[in-house]
N, C-alpha and C positions, 0 to 999 in steps of 0.2 A: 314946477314943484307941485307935488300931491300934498294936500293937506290930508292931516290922519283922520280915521273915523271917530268923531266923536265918542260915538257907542264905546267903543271900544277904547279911547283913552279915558272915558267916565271907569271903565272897568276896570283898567291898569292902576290910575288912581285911588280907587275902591281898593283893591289888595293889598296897596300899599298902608294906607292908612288903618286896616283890617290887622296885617300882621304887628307893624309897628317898627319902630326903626330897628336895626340886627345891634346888640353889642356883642364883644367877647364876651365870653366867662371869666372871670378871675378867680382863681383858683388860691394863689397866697394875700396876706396883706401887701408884703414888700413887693416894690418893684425894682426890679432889674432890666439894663440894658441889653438889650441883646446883643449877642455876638456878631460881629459885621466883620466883612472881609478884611483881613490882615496881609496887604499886599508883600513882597521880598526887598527888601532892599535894593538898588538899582543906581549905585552912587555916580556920580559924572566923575569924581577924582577920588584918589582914596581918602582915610583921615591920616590915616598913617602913612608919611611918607620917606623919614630917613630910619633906618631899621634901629630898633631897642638896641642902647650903650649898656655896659654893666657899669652904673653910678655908684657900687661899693670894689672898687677894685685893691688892691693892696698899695696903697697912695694914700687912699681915702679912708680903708681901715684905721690904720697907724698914723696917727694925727705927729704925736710926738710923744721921747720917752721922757719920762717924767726923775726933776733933779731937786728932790729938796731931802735935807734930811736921811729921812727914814728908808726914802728908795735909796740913797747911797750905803745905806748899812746895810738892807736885804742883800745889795750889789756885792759887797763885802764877804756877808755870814753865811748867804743863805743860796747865791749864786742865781740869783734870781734878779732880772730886768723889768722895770713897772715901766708901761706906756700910757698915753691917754690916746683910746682907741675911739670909733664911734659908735654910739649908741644902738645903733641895730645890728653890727657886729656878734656873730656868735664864738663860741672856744673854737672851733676847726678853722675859720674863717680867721682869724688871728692867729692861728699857730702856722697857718698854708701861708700868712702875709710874711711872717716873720720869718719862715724857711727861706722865703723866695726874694727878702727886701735887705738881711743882712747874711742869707745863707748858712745858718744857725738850725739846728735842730729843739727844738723845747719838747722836755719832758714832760710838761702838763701846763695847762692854761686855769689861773684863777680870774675870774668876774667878778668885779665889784661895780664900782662907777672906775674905778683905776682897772686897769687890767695886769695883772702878774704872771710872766712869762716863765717857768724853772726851767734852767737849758740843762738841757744832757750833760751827763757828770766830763764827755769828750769837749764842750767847751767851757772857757770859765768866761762870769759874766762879766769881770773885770777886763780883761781886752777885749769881750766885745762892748763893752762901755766905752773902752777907749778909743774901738775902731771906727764906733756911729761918734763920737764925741760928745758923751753925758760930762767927763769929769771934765 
């Protein structure tokens, strides 16, 4: 091993001590982290493994139709069927269930928390009352 020259590390140390230590500059108050490599994803299994069910299908729409009172007079007067549907259920999505769950056509869907079904004047809602069994 060569030991260094003196002289010359007396000099190296001089500059150092001469300049002073380096900082950045800071240029804002805040600081921020910087951005660091953001690798891909690279999963050993998936998460998803049996494919997406439809959890509102027309079962789950149409809970049950509703029998007290006032829906049997609608049933009656106004030719209209009250169900209890579910809550994220919208009008197209109750009138597709109700096409395809008693084979009924409805003329318009009302929302309330009850749902009211008006069937086309081709059926009456009194046999289809009698056919799901309300009365």
């Amino acid at each position: 091993e060569k030991k260094a020259n003196p002289k010359a590390q007396a000099l190296k140390a001089a500059k150092v001590v001469k300049s002073g230590p380096t900082f950045k500059k800071k240029a804002k108050v805040t600081f921020h982290t910087p951005r660091t490599l953001k690798e891909d994803r690279n999963p050993k299994y998936p998460c998803i493994i049996a494919p997406p069910r439809n959890k509102l299908d027309h079962y789950q729409i149409l809970k049950f139709p509703l029998t007290t009172e006032s829906a049997m007079k609608k049933i009656e007067d106004n030719n209209t069927l009250v169900f209890i549907v579910d809550i994220c259920a919208d009008k197209k999505k109750i009138k597709d269930a109700v096409k395809k769950m008693y084979d009924i056509q409805a003329k318009k869907v009302n929302t309330l928390i009850r749902r009211r079904t008006w069937l086309t004047p081709d059926y009456d809602a009194l046999d289809v009352a009698n056919k799901i069994k309300i009365n």
